[in-house]
C-alpha positions in Angstrom: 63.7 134.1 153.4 65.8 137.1 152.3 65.1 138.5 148.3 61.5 137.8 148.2 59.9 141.5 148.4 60.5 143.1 145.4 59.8 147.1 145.9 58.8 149.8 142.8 60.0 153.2 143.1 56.3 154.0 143.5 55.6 152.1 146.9 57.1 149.9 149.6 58.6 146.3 148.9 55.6 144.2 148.7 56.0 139.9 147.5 55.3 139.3 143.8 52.1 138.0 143.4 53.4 134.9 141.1 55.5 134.2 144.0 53.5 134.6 146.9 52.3 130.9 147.0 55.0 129.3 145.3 55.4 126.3 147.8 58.0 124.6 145.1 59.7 127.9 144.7 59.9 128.3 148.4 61.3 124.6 148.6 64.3 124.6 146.1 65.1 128.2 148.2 64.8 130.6 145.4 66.2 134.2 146.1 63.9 136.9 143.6 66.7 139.9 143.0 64.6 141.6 140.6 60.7 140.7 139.3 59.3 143.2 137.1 57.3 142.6 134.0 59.1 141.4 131.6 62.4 141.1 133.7 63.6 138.7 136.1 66.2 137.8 138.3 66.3 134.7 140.8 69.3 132.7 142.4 69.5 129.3 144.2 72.0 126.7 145.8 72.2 123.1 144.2 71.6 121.0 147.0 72.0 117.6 147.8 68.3 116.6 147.0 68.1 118.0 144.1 71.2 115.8 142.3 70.4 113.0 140.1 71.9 109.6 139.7 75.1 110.7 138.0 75.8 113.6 140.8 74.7 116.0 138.6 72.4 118.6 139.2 68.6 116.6 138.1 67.6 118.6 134.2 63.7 119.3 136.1 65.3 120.6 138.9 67.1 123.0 136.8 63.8 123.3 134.4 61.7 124.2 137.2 64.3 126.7 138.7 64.0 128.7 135.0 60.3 128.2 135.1 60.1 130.6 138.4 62.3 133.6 136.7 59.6 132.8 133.9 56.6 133.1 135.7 58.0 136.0 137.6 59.4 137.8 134.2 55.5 137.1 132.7 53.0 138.0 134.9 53.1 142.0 135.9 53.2 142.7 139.8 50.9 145.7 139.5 48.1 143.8 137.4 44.9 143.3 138.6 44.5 139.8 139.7 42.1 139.3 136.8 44.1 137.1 134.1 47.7 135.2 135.0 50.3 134.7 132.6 51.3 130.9 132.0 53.5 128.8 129.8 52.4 127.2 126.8 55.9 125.8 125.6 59.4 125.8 126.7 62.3 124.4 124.2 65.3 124.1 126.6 69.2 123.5 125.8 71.5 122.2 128.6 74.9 123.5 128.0 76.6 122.1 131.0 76.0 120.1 134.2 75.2 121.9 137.2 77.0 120.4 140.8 76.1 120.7 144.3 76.9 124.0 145.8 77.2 125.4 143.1 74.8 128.8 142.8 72.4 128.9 140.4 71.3 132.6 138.5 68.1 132.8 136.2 67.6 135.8 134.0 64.2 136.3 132.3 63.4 138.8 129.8 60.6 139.5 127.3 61.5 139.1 123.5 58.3 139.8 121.7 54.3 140.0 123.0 51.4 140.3 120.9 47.8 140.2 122.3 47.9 137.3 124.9 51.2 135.6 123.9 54.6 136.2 124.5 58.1 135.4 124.1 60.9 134.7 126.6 64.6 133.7 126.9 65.5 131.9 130.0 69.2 131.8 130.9 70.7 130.3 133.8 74.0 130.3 135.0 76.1 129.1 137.3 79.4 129.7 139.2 81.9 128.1 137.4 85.0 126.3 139.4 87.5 128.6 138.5 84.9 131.8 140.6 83.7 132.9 137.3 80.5 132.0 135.6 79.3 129.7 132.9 75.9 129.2 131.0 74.4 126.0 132.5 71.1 126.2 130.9 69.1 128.8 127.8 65.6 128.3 127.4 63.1 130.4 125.1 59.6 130.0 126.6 55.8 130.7 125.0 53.6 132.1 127.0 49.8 132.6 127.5 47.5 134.9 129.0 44.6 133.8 130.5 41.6 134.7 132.4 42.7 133.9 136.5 40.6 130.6 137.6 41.2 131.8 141.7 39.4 135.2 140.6 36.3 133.5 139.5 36.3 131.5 143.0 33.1 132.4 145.1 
């Protein structure tokens, strides 16, 4: 999949370390354009599977997409493995339906951190009919830092 290494100007492009086994992520085809902390940029294609009854693009499909960018925006790719950044809330607004084909973009950036929690708005977009763009989705997510579980693992 093309997009997924995500290079510093300090050292070759290496795979974020949030996204490295994300099997959903890798599922709904998520593109990373840019995954640094506190900054995050993903794209993906509505597809067929991911519609709901009504033809529309299915709200935790579109949750789930904004929870990547999140994850990636949260969790620095030069830490050391030692705590992972989660969420702890998410309030989300849909502003407008998303349809097949359409491509989906997610933009997250860090508002405010203190200690082990932070703040983050989630926007995602999509193209509109007319070739522009149009909000489809903002989100402000919590998040927590925590000690890693898979680093205690013996």
């Amino acid at each position: 999949m093309a997009g997924i290494d995500v290079g510093t100007a300090s050292g070759p492009a290496r795979i974020h370390p949030a996204f490295v086994d994300d099997k959903a992520a890798r599922w709904m085809g998520v593109e990373v354009l840019r995954a640094e902390f506190g900054d995050a940029v993903i794209q993906m294609r509505i597809r067929h599977e991911m519609l709901n009854g009504f033809g529309m693009a299915q709200g935790g499909m579109v949750f789930a997409f904004a929870d990547v960018a999140f994850a990636l925006a949260c969790n620095d790719p030069d830490g050391d493995g030692s705590t992972i950044t989660v969420a702890s809330g998410v309030d989300v607004n849909f502003m407008k339906p998303g349809f097949e084909g359409r491509l989906l973009t997610a933009t997250a950036r860090l508002v405010n951190q203190t200690g082990r929690s932070g703040l983050y708005d989630i926007r995602v977009t999509q193209q509109a009919s007319d070739g522009g763009e149009e909000v489809l989705a903002e989100l402000r997510g919590r998040s927590r830092t925590i000690p890693n579980p898979a680093a205690n693992k013996h």
